[in-house]
C-alpha positions in Angstrom: -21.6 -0.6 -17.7 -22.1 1.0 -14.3 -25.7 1.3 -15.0 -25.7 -2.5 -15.9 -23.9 -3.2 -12.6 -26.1 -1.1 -10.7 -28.9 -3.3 -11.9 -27.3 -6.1 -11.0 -26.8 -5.3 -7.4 -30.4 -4.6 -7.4 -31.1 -8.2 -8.7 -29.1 -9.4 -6.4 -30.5 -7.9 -3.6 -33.9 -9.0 -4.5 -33.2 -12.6 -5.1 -31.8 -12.3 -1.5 -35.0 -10.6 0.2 -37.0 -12.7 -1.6 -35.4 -15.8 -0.3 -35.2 -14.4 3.1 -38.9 -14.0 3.0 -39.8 -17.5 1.9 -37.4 -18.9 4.7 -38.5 -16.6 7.6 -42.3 -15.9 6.5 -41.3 -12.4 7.1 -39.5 -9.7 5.1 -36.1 -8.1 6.6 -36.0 -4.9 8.2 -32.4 -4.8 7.4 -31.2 -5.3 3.8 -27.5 -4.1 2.9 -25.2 -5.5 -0.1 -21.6 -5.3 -0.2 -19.3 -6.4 -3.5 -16.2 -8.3 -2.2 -13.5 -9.5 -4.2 -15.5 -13.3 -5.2 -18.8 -11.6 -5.7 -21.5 -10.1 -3.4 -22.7 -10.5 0.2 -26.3 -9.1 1.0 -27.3 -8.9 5.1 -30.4 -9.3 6.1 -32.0 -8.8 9.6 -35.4 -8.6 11.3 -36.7 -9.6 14.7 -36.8 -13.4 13.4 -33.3 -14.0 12.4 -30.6 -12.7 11.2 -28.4 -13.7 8.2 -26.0 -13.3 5.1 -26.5 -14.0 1.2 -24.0 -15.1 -0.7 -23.5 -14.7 -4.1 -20.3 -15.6 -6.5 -18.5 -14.4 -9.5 -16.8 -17.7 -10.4 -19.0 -20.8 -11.1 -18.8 -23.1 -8.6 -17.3 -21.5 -6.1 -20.1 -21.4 -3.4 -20.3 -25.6 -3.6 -16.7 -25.3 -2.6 -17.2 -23.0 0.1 -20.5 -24.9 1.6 -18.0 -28.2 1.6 -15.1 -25.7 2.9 -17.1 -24.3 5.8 -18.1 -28.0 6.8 -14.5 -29.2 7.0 -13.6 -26.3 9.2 -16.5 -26.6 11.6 -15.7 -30.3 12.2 -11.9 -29.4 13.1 -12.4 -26.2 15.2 -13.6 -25.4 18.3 -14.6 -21.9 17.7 -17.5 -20.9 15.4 -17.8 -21.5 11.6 -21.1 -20.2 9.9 -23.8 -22.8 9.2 -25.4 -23.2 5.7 -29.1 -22.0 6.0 -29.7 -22.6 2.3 -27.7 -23.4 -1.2 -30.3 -22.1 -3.6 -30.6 -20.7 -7.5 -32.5 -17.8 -8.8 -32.6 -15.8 -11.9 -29.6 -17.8 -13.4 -27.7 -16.6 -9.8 -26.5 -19.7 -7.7 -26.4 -18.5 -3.7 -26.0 -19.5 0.1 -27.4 -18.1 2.9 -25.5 -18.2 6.2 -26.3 -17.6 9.8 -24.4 -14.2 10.5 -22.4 -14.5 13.0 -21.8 -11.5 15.4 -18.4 -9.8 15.5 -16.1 -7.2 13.7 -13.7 -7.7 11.4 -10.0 -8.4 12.6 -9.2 -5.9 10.4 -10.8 -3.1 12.4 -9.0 -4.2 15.7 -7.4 -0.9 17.6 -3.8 -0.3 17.3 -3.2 -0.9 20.8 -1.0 -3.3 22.3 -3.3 -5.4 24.6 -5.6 -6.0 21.7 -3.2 -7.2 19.3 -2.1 -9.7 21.8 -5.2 -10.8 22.5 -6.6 -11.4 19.4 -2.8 -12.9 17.7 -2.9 -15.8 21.0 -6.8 -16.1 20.3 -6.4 -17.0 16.2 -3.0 -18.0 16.2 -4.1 -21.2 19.0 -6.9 -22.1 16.0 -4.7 -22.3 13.2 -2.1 -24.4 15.2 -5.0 -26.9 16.2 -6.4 -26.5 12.1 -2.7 -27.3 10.6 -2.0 -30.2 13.3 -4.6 -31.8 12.1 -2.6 -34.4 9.1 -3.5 -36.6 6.7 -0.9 -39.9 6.5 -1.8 -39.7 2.9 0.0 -36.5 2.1 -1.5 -33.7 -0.1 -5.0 -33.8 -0.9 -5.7 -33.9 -4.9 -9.2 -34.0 -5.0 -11.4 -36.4 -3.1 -9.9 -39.4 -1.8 -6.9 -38.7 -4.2 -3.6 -37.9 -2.2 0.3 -37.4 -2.9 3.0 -38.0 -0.7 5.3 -35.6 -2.5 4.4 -31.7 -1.8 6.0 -31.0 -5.7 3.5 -33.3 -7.0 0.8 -31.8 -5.9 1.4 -28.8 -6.0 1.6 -29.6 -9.5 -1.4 -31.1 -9.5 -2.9 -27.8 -8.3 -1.1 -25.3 -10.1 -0.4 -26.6 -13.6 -3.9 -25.7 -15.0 -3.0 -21.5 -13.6 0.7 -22.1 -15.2 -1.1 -22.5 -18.3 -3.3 -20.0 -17.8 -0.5 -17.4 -17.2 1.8 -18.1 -20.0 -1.3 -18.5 -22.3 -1.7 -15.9 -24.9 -5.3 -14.8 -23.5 -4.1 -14.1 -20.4 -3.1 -10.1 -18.9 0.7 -10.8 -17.8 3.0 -9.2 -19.7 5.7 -10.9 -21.8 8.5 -10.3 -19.4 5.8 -11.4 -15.8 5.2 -14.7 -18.7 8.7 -15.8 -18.4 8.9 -15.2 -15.1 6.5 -17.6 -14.6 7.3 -20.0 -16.2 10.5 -19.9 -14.6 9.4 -20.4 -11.5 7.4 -23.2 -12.6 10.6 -24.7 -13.9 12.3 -24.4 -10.2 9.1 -25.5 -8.3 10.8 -28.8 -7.4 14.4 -27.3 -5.5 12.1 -23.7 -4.2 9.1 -26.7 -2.4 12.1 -29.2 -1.3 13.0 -27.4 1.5 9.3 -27.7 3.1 8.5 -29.9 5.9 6.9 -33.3 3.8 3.8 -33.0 6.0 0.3 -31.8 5.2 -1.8 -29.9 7.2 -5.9 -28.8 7.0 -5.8 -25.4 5.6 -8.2 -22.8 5.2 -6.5 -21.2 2.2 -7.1 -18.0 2.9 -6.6 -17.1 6.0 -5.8 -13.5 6.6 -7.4 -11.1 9.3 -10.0 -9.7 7.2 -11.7 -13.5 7.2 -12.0 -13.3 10.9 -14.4 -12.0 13.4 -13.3 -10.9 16.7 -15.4 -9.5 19.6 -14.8 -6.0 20.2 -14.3 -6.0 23.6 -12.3 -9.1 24.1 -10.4 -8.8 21.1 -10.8 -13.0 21.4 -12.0 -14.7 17.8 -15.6 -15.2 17.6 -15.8 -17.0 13.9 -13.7 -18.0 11.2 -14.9 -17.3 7.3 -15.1 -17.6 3.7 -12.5 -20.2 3.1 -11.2 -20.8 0.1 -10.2 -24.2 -1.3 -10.1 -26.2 2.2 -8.1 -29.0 1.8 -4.8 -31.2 2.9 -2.4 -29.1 1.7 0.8 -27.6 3.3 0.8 -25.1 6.1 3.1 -22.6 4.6 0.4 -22.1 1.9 -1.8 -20.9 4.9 0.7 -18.4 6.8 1.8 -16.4 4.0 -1.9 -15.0 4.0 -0.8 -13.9 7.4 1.0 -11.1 5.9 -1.6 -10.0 3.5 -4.0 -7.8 6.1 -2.7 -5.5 8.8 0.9 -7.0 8.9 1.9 -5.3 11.6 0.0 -7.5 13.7 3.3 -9.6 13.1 1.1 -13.2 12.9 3.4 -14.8 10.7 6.3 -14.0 12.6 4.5 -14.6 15.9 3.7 -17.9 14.5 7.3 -19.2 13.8 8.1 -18.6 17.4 6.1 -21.7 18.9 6.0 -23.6 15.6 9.4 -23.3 13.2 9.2 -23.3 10.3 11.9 -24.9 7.8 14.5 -22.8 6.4 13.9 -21.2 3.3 10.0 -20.1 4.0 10.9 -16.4 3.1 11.2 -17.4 -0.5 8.6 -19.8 -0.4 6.3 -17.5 0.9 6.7 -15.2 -2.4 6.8 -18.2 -4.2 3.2 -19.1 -2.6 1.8 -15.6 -2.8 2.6 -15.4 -6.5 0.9 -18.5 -7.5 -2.1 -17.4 -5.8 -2.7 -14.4 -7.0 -2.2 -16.2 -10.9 -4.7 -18.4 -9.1 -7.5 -15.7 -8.7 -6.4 -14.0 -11.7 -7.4 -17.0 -13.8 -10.8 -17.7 -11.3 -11.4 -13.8 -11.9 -9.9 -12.2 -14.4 -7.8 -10.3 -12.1 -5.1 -8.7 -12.6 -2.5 -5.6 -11.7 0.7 -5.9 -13.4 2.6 -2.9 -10.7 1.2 -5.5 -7.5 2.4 -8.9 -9.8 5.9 -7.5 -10.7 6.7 -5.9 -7.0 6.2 -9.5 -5.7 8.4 -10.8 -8.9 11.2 -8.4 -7.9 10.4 -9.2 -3.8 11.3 -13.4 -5.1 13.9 -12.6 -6.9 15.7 -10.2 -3.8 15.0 -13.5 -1.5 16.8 -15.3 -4.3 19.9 -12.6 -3.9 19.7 -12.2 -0.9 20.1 -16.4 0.1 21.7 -17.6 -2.8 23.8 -14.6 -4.2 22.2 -15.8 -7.6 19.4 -17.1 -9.2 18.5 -20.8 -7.9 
């Protein structure tokens, strides 16, 4: 199997020169692949142009992200890659994108000044991307909306509910009935939400940013996931997936509140997306799924004194 994947990569990389040569009339000087979590990203430079491959895992995905990044460049000021080219080779769909320069948000020093910098620099773009409403409600698909955030969320969710309690699915029999009682409370967990929608990015931690590394100010925003109208709770819980210490999340609630009850239903969020890339993936890791279980249920506990 590592052989096989080894291959692969190879493939991949070669579709990706090979399309880079038929755009730019010249082949790249620079030619690197990296495997990320969706599939595989392949950057390629020369003294023409420089740009990044983009290859996917889950079918479909890359039309979402082409009509993702669109969305985003229309509602923010700072720079979202451009689409160069949605093309299909060997049986492997793929976009290439103008790379955009910067580092990872990730990598951003320890240091106070930078920190501050770079959380004033992102945070002001997701409070212009989640202003932006839709007097519809929730987005369903296109041109389909809800008014009611249980709704849709059922809407979204119910075809990973019934992935997870399925009996092809990896969660164990106990993480099953978790889930399906949390399904069962959806209504009374998403009541407490504020009943407008925002634009969201869906996946909007720092490791999706690009920052410049003197500045520390954002110089691009990427790889969204499923851009839509949705709500944005669903976009700040991702704040606490990369580099919490940064503090985003909670530096976010201090110039725009958030209702009560957004500790629990940022648990509740985070477990229903990782079902959600479990069933777009296949992945799964029962020790992360049931620390997040028992993290709920403490909320629950903790606000409650019993279970909702």
């Amino acid at each position: 199997m590592r052989k096989e994947a080894r291959l692969s990569r190879l493939q991949l990389k070669r579709i990706a020169e090979f399309s880079y040569k038929t755009m730019f009339r010249k082949a790249p000087q620079v030619s690197e692949i990296h495997e990320t979590f969706y599939g595989w990203v392949v950057f390629l430079a020369s003294d023409n142009a420089k740009v990044v491959v983009k290859f996917s895992r889950e079918i479909g995905r890359l039309a979402k992200e082409v009509k993702g990044l669109d969305r985003l460049r229309q509602a923010l000021p700072c720079p979202v890659p451009e689409v160069l080219f949605f093309g299909r080779e060997e049986g492997y769909d793929f976009i290439m994108l103008e790379w955009l320069q910067g580092i990872s948000a990730h990598q951003i020093p320890n240091e106070k000044h930078a920190i501050k910098r770079f959380s004033e620099s992102y945070l002001e773009l997701l409070y212009t991307l989640h202003s932006i409403s839709d007097p519809r409600g929730f987005e369903l698909e296109s041109e389909r909306f809800d008014t009611s955030l249980n709704q849709a969320f059922t809407f979204w969710m119910e075809p990973v509910y019934r992935y997870v309690v399925s009996d092809g699915s990896p969660f164990t029999v106990v993480q099953k009935q978790a889930y399906r009682s949390l399904w069962e409370r959806k209504e009374h967990i998403l009541s407490g939400a504020s009943p407008e929608s925002s634009l969201t990015h869906d996946d909007c931690h720092v490791g999706n940013i690009l920052v410049d590394p003197k500045s520390f100010e954002v110089t691009a925003i990427l790889d969204p996931c499923d851009v839509g109208f949705k709500h944005r709770e669903m976009d700040i819980f991702h704040l606490f997936d990369v580099r919490p210490e940064i503090q985003l999340a909670e530096r976010y609630q201090q110039d725009v509140p958030l209702q009560p009850g957004f500790e629990l239903r940022r648990w509740y969020f985070s477990l229903w997306d990782d079902a959600k890339h479990s069933r777009n993936m296949g992945w799964y890791d029962e020790a992360w799924t049931q620390n997040k279980l028992s993290q709920f249920d403490k909320i629950v506990s903790a606000e409650y004194g019993s279970v909702i």
